[in-house]
Backbone as a ProteinNet text record, in pm:
[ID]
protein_1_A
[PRIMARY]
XXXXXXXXXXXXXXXXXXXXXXXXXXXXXXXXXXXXXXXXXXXXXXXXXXXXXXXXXXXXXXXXXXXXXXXXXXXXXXXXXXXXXXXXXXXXXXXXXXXXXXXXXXXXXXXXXXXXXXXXXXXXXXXXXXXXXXXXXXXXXXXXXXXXXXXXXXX
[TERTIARY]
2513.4	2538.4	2602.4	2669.7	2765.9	2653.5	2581.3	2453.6	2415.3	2366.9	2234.5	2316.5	2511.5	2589.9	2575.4	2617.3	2580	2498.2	2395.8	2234.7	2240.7	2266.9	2289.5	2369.3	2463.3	2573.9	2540.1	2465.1	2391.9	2295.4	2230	2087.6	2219.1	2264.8	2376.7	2428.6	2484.3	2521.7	2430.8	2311	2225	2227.3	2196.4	2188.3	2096.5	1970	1910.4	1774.2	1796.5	1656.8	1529	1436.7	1347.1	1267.8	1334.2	1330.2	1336.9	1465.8	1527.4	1439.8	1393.7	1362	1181.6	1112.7	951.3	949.9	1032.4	968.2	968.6	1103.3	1167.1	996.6	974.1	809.3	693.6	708.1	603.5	597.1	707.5	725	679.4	708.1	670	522.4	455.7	311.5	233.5	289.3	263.3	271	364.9	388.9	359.7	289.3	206.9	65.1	21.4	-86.1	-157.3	-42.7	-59.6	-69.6	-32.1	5.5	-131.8	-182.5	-275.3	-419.4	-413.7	-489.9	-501.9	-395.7	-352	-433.1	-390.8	-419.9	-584.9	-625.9	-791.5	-858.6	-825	-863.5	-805.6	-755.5	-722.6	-813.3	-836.8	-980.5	-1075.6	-1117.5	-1238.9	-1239.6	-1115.5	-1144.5	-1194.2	-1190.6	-1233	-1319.7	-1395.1	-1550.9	-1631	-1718.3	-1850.8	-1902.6	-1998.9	-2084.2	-2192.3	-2319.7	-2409	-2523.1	-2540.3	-2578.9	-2713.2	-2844.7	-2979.8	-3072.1	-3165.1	-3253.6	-3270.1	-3294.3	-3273.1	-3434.5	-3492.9	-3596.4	-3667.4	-3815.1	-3911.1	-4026.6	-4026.1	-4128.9	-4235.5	-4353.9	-4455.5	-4454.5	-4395	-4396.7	-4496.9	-4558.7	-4681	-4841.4	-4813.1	-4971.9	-5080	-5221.1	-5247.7	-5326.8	-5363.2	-5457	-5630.8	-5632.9	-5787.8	-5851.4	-5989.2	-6070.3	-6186.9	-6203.2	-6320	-6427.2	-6481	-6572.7	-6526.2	-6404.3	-6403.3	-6295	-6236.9	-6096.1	-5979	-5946.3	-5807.4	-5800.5	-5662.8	-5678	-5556.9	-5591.2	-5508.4	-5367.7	-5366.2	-5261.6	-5151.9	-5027.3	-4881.1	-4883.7	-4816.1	-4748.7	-4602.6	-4495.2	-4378.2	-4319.5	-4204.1	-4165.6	-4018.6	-3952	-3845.6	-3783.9	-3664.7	-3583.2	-3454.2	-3420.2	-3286.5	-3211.4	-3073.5	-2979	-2996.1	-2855	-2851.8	-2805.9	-2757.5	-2637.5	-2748.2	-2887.1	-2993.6	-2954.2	-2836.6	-2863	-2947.4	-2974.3	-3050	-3006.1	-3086.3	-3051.3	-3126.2	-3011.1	-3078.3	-3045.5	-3147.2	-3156.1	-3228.6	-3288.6	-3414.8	-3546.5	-3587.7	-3733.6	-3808.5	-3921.3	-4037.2	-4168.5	-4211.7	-4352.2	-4432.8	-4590.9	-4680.6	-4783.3	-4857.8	-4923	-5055.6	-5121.1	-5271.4	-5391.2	-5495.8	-5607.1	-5638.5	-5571.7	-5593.2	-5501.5	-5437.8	-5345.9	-5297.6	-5243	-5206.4	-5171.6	-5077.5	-5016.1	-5099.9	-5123.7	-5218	-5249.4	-5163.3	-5153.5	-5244.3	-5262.2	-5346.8	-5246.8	-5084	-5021.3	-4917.2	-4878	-4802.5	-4755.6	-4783.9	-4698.6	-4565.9	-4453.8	-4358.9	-4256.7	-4134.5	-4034.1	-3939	-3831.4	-3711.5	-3672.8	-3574.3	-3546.2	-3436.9	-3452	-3375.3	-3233.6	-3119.3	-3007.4	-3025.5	-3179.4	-3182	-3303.5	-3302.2	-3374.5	-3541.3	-3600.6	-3733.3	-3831.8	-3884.2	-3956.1	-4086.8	-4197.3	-4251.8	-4391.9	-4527.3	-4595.7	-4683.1	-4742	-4835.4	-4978.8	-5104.2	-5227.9	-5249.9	-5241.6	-5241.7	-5347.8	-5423.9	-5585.8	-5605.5	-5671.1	-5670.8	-5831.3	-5872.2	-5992.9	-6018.9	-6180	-6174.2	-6333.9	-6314.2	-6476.4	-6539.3	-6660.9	-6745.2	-6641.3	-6527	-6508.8	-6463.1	-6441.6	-6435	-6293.1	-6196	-6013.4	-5976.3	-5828.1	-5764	-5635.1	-5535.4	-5405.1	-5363.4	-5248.4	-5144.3	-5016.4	-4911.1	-4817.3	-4724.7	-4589.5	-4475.8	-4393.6	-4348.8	-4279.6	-4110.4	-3979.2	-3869.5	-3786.9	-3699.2	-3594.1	-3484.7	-3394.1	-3207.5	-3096.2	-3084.4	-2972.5	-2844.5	-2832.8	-2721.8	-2764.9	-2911.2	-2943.1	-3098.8	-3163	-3251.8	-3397.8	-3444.9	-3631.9	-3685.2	-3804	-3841.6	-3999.9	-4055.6	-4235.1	-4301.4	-4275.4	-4325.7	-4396.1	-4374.7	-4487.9	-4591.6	-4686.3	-4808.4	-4850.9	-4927.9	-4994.5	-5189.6	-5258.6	-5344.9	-5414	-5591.1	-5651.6	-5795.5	-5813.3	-5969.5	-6083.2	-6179	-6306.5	-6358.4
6247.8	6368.3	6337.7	6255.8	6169.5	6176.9	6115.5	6027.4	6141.4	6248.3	6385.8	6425.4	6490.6	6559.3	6427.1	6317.7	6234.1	6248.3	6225.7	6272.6	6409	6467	6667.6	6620.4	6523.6	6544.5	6463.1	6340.5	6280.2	6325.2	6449.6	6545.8	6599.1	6648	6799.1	6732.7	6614.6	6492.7	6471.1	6477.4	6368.8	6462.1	6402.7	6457.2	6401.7	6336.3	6262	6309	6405.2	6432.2	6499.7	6474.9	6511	6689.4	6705.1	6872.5	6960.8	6878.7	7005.9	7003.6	6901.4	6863.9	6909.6	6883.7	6977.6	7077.8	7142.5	7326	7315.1	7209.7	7170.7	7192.6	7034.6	6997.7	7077.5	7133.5	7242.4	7368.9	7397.4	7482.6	7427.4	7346	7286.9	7223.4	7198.1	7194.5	7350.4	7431.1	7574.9	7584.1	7589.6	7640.9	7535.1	7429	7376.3	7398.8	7412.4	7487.2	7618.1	7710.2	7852.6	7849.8	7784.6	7727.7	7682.3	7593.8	7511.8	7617.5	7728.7	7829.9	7897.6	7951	8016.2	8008.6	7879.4	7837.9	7819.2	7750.9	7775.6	7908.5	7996.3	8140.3	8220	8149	8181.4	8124.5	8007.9	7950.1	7998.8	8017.6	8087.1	8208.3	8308.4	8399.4	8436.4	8367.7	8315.5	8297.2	8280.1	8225.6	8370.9	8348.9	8474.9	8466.9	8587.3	8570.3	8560.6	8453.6	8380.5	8493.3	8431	8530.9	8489.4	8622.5	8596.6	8689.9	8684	8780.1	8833.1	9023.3	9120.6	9166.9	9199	9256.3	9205.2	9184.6	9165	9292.3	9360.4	9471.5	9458.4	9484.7	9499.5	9654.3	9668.9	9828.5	9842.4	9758.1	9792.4	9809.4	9793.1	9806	9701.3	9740.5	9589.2	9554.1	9474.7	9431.3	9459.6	9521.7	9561.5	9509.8	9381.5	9290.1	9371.2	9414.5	9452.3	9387.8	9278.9	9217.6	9078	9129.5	8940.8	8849.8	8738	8685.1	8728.7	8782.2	8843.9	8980	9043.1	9156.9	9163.7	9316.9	9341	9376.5	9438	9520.1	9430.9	9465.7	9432.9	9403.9	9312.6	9295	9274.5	9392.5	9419.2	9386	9321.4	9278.2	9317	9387.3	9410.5	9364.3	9305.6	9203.7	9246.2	9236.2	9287.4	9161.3	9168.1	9108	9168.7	9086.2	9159.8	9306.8	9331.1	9458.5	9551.2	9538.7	9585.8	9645.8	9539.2	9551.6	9438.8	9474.9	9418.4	9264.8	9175.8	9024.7	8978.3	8978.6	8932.7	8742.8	8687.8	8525.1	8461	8562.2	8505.2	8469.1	8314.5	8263.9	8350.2	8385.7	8463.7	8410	8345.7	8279.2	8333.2	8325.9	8393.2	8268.6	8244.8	8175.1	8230	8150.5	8193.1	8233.7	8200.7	8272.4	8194	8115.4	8058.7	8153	8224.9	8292.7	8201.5	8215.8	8131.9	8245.1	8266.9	8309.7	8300.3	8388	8359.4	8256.3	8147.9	8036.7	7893.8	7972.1	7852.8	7802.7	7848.1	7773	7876.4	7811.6	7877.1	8015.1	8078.9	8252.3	8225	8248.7	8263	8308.3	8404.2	8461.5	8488.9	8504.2	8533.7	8676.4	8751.4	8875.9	8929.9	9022.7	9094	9138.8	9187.8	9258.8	9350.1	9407.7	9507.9	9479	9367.4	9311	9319.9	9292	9332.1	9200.9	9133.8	9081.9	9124.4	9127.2	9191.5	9089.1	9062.5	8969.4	9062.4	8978.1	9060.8	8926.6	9031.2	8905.9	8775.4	8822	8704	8705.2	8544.7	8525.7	8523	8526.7	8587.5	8512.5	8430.2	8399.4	8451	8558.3	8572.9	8524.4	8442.2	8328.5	8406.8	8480	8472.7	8613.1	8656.2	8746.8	8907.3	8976.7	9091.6	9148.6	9104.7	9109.3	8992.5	8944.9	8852.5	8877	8775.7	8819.3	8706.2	8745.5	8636	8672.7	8561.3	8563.3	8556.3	8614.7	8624	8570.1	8409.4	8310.9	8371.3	8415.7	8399.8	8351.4	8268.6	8167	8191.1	8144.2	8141	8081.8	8014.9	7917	8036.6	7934.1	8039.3	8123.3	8174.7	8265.8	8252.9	8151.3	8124.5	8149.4	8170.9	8174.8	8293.2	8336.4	8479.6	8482.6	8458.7	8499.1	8584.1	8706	8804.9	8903.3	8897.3	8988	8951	8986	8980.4	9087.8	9053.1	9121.6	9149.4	9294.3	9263.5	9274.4	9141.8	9142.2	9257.7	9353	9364.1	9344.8	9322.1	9320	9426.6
11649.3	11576.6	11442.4	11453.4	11286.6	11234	11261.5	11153	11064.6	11171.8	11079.1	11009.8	11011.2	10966.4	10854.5	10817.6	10697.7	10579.9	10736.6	10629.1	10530.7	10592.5	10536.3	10388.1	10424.2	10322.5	10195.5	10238.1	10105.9	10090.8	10109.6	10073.2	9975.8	10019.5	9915.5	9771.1	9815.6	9677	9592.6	9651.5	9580.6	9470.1	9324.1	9214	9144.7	9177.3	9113.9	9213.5	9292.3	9320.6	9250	9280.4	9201.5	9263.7	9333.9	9357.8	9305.8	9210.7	9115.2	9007.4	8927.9	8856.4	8838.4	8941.8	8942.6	8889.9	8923.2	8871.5	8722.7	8666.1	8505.5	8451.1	8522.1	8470.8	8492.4	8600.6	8575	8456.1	8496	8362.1	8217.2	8168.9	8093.4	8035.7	8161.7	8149.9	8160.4	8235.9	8188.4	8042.8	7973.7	7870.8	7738.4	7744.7	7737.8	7688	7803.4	7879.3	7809.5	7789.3	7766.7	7628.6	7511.9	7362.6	7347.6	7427.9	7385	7394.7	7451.2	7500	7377.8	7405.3	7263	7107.6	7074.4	6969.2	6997.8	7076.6	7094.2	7065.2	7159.5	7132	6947.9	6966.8	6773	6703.5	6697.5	6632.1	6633.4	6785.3	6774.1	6746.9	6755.6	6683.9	6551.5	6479	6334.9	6315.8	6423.4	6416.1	6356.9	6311	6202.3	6323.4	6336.9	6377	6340.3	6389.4	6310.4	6213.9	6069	6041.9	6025.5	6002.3	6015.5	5906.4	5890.6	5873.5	5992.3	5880.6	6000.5	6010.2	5880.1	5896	5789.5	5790.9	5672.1	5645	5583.1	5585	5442.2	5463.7	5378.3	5290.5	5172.8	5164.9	5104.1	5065.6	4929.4	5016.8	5140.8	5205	5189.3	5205.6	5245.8	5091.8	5087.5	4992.6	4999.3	4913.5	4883.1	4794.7	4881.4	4693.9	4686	4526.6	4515	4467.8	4608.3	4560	4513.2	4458.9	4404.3	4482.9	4399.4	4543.5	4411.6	4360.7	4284.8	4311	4327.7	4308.2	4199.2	4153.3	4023.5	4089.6	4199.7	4267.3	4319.3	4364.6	4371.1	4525.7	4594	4695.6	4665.2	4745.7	4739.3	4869.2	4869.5	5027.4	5008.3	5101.8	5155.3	5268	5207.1	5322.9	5372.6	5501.5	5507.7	5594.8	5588.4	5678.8	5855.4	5909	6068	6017.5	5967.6	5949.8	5859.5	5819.1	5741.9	5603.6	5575.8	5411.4	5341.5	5201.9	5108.8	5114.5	5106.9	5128.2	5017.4	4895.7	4741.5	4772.7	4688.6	4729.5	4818	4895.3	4986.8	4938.6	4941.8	4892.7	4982.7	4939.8	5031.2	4963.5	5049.8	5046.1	5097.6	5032.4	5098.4	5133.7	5258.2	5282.5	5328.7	5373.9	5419.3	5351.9	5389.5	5300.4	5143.3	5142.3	4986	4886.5	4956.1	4844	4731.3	4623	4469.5	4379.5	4354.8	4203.1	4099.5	3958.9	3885.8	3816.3	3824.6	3790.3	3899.7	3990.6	4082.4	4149.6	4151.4	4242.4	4371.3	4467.5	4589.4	4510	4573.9	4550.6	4631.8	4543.6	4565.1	4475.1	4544.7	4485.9	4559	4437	4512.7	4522.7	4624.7	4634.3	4509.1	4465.5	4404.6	4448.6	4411.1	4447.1	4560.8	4543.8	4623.9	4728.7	4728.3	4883.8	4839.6	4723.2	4712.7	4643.1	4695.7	4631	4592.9	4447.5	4406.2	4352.2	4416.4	4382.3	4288	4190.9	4098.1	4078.4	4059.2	4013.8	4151.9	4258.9	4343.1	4355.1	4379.6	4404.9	4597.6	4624.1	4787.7	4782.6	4873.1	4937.7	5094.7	5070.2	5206	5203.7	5312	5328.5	5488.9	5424.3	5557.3	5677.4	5599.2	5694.6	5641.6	5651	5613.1	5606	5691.6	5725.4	5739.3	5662.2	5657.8	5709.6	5692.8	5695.4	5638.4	5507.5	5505.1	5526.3	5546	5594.7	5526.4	5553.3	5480.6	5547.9	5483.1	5480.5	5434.3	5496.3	5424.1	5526.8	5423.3	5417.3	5321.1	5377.8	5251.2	5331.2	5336.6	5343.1	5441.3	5543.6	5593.3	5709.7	5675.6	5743.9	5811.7	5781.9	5911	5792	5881	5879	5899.3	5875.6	5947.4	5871.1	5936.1	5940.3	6037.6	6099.6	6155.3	6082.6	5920.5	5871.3	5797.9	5835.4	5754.3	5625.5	5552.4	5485.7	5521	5573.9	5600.1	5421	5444.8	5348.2	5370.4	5309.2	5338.5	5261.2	5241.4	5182.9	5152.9
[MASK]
+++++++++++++++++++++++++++++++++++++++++++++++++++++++++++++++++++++++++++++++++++++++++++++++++++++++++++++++++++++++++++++++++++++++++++++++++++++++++++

């Protein structure tokens, strides 16, 4: 019976146990822990969200040749962001069909302030078929790619 009443009594002395001392360290890696969280979720709060082209629309309608491969008439393209405002600085290329600027080279332009690019005199080849389509190529830095609209050609 001496012995356990001993034992009890150098448990109560001891001052160097590490009992007391866990919760110290836990706490501490909690709070830690919770900081390091913290500050993560703050970063990423900061984060943009990614931005894109929103929309490409054809407003000018399609192209009509009379007879020959130029037409006199305008292709007008309207571009928007995600949020569908005007996205001035976007290249917009037109491909397909042998399209060319009156110069014999790639049709291309940039958008205006107010989201519009405006082609004039484009040469258009349509071989052996009666409906074409070319395509509207836009791109700008930042914000991606977008070829979902066409322009139809007819004969």
């Amino acid at each position: 019976m001496r012995k356990k009443t001993r034992l009890i009594k150098n448990l109560k002395n001891n001052k160097n146990g590490s009992i007391e001392g866990l919760p110290l360290q836990l706490m501490i890696m909690i709070v830690i822990a919770t900081m390091g969280t913290a500050i993560l979720i703050g970063w990423m709060g900061s984060i943009d969200s990614p931005k894109h082209i929103g929309s490409v629309e054809v407003t000018s309608g399609d192209i009509i040749l009379d007879g020959s491969s130029t037409t006199s008439g305008f292709v007008e393209i309207y571009v928007t962001d995600q949020d569908g405002n005007p996205l001035k600085g976007a290249t917009v290329v037109l491909s397909g069909l042998g399209v060319t600027d009156s110069n014999g080279k790639t049709a291309y332009c940039t958008t205006d302030s107010n989201g519009y690019a405006n082609f004039e005199d484009l040469r258009v080849s349509l071989r052996g078929s009666e409906i074409g389509f070319i395509t509207v190529n836009v791109s700008m830095s930042e914000y991606g790619e977008n070829n979902t609209a066409r322009v139809a050609v007819i004969a």
